[in-house]
N, CA, C and O atoms as CSV, one atom per row, in Angstrom:
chain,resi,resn,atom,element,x,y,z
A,1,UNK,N,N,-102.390,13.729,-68.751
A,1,UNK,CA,C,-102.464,12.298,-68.572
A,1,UNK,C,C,-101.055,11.778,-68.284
A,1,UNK,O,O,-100.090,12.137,-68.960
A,2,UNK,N,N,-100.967,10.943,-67.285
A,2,UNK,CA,C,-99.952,10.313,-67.181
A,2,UNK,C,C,-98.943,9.429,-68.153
A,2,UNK,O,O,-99.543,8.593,-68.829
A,3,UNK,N,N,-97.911,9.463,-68.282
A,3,UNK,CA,C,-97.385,8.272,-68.935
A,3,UNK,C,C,-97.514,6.603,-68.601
A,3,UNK,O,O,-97.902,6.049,-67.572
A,4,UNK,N,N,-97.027,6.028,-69.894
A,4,UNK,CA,C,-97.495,4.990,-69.331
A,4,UNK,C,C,-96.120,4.599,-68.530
A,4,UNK,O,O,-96.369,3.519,-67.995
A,5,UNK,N,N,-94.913,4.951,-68.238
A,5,UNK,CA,C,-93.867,4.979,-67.418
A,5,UNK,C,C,-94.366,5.029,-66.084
A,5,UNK,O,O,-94.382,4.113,-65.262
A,6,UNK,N,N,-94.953,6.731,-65.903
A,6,UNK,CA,C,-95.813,7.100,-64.389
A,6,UNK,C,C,-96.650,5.717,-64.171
A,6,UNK,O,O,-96.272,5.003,-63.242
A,7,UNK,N,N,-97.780,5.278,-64.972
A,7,UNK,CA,C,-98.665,4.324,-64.573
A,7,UNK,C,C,-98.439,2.988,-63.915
A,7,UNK,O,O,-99.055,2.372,-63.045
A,8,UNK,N,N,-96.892,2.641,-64.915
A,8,UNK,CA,C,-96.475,1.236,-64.562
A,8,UNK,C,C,-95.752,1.888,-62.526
A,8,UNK,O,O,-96.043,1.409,-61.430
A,9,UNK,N,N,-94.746,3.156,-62.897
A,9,UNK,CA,C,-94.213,2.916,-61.308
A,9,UNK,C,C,-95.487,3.050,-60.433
A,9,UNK,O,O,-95.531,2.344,-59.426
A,10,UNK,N,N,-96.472,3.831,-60.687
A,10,UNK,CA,C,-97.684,4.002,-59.454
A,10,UNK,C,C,-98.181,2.393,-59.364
A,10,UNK,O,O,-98.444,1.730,-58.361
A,11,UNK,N,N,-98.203,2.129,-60.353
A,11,UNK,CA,C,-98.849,0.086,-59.493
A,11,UNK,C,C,-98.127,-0.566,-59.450
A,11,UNK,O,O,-98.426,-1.654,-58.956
A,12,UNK,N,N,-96.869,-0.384,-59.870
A,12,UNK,CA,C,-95.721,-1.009,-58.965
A,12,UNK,C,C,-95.341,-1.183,-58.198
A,12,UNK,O,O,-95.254,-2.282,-57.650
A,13,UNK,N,N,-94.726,0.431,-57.620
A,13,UNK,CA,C,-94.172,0.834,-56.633
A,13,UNK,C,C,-92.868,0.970,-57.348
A,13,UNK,O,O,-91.992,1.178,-56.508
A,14,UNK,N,N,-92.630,0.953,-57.943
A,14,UNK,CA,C,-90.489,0.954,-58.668
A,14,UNK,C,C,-90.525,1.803,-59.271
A,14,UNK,O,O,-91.464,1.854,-60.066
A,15,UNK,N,N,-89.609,2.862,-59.246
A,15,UNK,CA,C,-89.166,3.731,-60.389
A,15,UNK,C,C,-88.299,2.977,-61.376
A,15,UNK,O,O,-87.479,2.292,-60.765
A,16,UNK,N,N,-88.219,2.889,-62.421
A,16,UNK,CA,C,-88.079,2.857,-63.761
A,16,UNK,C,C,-87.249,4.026,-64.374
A,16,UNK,O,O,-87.674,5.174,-64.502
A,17,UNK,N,N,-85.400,3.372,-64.915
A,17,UNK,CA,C,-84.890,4.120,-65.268
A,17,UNK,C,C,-84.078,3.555,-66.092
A,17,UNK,O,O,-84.650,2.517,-66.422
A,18,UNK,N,N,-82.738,3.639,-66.807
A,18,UNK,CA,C,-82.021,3.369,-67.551
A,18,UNK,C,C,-81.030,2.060,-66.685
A,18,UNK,O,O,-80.217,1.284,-67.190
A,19,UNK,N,N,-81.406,2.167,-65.424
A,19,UNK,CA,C,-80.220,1.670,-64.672
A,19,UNK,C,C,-80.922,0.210,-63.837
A,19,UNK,O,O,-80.350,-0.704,-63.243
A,20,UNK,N,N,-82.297,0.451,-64.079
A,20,UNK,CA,C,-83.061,-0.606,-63.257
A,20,UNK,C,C,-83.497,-1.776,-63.929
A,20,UNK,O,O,-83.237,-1.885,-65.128
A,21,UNK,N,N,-84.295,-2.918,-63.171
A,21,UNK,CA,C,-84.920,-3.943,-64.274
A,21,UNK,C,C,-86.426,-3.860,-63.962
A,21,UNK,O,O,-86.919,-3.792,-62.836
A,22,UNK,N,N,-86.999,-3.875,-64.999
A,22,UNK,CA,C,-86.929,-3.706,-66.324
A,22,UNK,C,C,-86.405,-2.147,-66.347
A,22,UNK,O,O,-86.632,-1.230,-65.558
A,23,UNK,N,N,-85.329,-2.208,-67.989
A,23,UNK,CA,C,-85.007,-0.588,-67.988
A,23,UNK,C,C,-85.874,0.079,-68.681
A,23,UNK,O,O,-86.709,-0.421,-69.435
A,24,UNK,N,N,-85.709,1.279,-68.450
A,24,UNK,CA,C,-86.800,2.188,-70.126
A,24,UNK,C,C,-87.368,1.859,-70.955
A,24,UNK,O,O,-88.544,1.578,-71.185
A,25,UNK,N,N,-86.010,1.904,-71.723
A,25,UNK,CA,C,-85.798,0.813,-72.985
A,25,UNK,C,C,-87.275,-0.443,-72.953
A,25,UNK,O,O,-88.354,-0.454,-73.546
A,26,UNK,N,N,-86.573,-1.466,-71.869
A,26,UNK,CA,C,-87.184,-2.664,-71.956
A,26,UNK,C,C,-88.860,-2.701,-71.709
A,26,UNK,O,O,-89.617,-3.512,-72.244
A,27,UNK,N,N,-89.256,-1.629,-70.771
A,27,UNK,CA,C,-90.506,-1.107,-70.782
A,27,UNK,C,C,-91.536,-0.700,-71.995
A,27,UNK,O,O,-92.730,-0.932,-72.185
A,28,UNK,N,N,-90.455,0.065,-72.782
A,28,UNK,CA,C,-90.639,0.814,-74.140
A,28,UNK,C,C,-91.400,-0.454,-74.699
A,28,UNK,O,O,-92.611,-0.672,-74.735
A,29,UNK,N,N,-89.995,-1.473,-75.261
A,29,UNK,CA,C,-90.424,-2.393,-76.025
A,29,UNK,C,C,-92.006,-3.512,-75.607
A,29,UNK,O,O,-93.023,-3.891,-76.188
A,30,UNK,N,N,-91.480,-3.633,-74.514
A,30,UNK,CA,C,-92.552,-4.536,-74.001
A,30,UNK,C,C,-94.052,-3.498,-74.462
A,30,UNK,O,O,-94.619,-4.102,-75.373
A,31,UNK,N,N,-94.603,-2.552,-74.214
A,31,UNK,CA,C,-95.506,-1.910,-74.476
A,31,UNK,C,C,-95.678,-2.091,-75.984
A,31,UNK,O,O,-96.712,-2.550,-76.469
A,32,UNK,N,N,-94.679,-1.733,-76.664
A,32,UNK,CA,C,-95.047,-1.774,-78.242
A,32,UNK,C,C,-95.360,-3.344,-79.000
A,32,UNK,O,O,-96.155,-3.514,-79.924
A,33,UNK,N,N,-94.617,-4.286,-78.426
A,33,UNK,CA,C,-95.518,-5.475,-78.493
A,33,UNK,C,C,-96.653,-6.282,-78.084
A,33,UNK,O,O,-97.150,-7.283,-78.599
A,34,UNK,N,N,-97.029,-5.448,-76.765
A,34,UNK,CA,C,-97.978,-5.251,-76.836
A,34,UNK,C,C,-99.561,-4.695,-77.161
A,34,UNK,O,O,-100.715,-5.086,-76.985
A,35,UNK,N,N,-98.988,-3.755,-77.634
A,35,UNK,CA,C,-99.687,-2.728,-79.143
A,35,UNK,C,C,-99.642,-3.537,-80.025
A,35,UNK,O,O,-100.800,-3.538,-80.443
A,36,UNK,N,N,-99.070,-4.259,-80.621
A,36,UNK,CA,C,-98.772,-4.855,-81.737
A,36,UNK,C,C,-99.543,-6.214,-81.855
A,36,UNK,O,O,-99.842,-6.724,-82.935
A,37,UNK,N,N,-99.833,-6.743,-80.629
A,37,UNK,CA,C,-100.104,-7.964,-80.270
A,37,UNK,C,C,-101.813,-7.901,-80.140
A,37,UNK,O,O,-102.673,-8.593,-80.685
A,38,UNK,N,N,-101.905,-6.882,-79.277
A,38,UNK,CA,C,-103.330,-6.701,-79.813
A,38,UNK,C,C,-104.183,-6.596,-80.840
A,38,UNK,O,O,-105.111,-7.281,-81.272
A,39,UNK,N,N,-103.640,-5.535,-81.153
A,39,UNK,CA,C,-103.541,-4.906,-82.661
A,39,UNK,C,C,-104.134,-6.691,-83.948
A,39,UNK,O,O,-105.225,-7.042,-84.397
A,40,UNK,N,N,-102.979,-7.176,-84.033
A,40,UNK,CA,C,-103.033,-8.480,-84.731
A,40,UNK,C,C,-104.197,-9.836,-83.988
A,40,UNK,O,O,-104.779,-10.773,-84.535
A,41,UNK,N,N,-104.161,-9.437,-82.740
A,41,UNK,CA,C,-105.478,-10.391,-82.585
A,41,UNK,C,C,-107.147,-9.508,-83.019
A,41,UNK,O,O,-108.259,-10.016,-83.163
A,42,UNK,N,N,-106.821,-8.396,-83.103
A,42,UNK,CA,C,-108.360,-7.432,-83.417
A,42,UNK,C,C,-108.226,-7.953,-85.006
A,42,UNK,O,O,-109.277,-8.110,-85.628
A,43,UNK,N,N,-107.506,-8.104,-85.381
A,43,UNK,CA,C,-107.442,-8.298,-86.918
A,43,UNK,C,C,-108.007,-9.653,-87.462
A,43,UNK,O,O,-108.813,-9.857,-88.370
A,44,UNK,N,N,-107.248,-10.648,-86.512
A,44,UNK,CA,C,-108.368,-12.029,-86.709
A,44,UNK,C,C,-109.122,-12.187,-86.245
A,44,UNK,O,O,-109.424,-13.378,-86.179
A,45,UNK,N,N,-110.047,-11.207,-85.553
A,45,UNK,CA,C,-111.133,-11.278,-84.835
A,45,UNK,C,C,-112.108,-11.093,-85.831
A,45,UNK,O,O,-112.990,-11.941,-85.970
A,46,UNK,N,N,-112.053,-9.916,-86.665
A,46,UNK,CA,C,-112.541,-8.880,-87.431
A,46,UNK,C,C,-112.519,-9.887,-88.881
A,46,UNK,O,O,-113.602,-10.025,-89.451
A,47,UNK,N,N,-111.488,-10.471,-89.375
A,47,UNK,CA,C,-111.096,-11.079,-90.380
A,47,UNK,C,C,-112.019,-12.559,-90.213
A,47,UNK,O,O,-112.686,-13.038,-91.130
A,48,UNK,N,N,-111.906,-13.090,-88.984
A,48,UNK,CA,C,-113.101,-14.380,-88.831
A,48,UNK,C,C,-114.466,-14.101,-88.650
A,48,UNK,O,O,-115.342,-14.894,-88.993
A,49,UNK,N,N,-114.777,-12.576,-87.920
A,49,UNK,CA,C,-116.341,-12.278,-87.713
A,49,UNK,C,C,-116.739,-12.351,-89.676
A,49,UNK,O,O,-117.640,-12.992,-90.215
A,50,UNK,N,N,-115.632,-11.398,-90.372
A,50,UNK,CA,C,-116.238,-11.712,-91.731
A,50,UNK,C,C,-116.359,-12.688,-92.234
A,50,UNK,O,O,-117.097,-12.489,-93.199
A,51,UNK,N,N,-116.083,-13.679,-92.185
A,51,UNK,CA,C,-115.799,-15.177,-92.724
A,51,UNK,C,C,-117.116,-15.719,-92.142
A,51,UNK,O,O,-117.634,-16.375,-93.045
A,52,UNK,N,N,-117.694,-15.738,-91.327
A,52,UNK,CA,C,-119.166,-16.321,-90.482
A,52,UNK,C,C,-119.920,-15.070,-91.085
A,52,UNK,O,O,-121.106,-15.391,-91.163
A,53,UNK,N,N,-119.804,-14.245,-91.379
A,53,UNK,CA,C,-120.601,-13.432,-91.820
A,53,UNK,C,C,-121.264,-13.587,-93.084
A,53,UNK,O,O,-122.479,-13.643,-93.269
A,54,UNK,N,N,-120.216,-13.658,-94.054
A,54,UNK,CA,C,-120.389,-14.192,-95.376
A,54,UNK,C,C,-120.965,-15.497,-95.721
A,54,UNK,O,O,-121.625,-15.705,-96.739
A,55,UNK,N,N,-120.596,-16.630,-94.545
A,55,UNK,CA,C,-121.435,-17.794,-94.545
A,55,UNK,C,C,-122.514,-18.018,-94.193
A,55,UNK,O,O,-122.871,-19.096,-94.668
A,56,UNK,N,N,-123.220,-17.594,-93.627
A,56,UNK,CA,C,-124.238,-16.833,-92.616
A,56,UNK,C,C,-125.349,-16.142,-93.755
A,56,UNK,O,O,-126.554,-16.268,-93.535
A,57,UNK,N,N,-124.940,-15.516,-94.797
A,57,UNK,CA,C,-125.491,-14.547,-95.685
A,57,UNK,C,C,-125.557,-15.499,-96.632
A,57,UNK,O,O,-126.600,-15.528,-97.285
A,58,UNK,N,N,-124.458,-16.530,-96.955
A,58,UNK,CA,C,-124.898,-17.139,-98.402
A,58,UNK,C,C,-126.045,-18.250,-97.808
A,58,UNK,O,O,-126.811,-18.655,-98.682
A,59,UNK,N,N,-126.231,-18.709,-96.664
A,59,UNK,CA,C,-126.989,-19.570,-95.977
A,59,UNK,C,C,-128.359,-19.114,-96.544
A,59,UNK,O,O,-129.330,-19.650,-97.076
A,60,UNK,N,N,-127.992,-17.926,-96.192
A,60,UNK,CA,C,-129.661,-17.410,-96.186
A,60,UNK,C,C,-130.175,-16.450,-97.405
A,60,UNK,O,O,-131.067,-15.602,-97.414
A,61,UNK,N,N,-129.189,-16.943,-98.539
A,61,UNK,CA,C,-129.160,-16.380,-99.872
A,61,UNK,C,C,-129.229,-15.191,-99.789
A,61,UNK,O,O,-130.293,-14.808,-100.276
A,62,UNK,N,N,-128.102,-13.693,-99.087
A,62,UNK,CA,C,-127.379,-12.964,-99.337
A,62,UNK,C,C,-126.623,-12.694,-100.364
A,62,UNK,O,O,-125.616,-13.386,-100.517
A,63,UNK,N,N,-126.909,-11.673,-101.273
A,63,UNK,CA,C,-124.972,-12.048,-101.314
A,63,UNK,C,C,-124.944,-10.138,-101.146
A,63,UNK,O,O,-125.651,-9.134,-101.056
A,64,UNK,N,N,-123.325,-10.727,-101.201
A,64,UNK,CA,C,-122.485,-9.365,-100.548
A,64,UNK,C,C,-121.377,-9.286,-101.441
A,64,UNK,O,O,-121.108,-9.934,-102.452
A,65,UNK,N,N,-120.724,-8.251,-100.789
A,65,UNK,CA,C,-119.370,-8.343,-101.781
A,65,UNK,C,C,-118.475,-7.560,-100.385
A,65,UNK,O,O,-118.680,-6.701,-99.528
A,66,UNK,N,N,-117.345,-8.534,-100.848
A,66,UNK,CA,C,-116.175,-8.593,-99.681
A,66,UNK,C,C,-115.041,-8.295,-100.085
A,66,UNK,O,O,-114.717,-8.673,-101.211
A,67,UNK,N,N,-114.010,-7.446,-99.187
A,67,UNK,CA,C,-113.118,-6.833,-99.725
A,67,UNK,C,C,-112.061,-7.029,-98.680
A,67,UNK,O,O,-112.391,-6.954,-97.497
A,68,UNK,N,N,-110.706,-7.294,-99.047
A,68,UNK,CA,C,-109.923,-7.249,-98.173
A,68,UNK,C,C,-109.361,-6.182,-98.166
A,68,UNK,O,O,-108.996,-5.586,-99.179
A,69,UNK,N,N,-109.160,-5.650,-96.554
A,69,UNK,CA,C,-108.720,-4.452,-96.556
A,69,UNK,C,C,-106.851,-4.226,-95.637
A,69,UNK,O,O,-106.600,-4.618,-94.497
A,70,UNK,N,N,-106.146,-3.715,-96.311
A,70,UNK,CA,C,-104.667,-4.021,-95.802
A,70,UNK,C,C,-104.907,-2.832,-95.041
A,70,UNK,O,O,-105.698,-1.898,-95.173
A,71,UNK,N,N,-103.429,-3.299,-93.660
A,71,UNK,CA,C,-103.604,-2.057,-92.941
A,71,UNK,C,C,-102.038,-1.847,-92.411
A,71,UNK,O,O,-101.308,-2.811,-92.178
A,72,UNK,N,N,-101.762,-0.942,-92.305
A,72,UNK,CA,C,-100.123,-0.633,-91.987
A,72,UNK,C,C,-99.607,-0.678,-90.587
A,72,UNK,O,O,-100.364,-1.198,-89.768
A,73,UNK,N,N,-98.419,-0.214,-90.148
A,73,UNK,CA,C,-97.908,-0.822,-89.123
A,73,UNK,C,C,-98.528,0.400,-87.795
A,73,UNK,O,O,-98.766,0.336,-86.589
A,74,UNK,N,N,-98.571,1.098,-88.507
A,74,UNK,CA,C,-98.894,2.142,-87.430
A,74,UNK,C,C,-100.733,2.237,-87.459
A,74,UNK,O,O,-101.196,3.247,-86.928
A,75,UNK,N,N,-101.369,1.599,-87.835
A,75,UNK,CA,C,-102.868,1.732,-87.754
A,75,UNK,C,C,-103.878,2.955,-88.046
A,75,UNK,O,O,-104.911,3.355,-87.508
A,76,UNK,N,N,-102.905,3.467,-89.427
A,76,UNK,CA,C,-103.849,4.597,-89.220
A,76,UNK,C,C,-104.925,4.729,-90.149
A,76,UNK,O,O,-105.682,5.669,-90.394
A,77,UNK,N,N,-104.813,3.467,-90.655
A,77,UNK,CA,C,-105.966,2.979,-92.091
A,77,UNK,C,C,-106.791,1.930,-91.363
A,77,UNK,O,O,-107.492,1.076,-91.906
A,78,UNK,N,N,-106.615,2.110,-90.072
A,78,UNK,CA,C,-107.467,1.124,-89.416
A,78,UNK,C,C,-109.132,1.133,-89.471
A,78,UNK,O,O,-109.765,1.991,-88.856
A,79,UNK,N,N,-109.743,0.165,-90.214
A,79,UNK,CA,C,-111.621,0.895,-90.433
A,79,UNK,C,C,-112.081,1.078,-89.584
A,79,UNK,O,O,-113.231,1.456,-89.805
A,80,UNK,N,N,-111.755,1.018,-88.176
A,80,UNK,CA,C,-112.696,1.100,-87.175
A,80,UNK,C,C,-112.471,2.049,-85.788
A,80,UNK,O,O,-113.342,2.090,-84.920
């Protein structure tokens, strides 16, 4: 599989190096905030589907039991 370096110059057209703009580096980062960025919107996605969920259930005299679940920077306790 390609990198995501290879991917960005093939739909570019630019090679990508230490010396160009965007550099490596700046590529690097930009990708990991974007990991990151996603990452944190799946989380309030997931975190509000439960919240309508739970309301939803006591509506209709459910009950449940709800747990918050922490998750680290690298996602590897991720539940899903």
């Amino acid at each position: 599989m390609a990198t995501f370096e290879a991917q960005v110059e093939g739909l570019t057209g630019i090679n990508i190096d230490s010396s160009t703009n965007p550099t490596q580096t700046q590529l690097t980062q930009f990708l990991r905030d974007g990991v990151i960025d996603v990452i944190n919107r799946i989380t309030r996605i997931k975190e509000s589907a439960e919240r309508y969920q739970a309301k939803r259930n006591e509506a209709n005299g459910i009950t449940t039991e709800t747990t918050t679940e922490s998750t680290s920077s690298n996602g590897d306790d991720m539940p899903w």
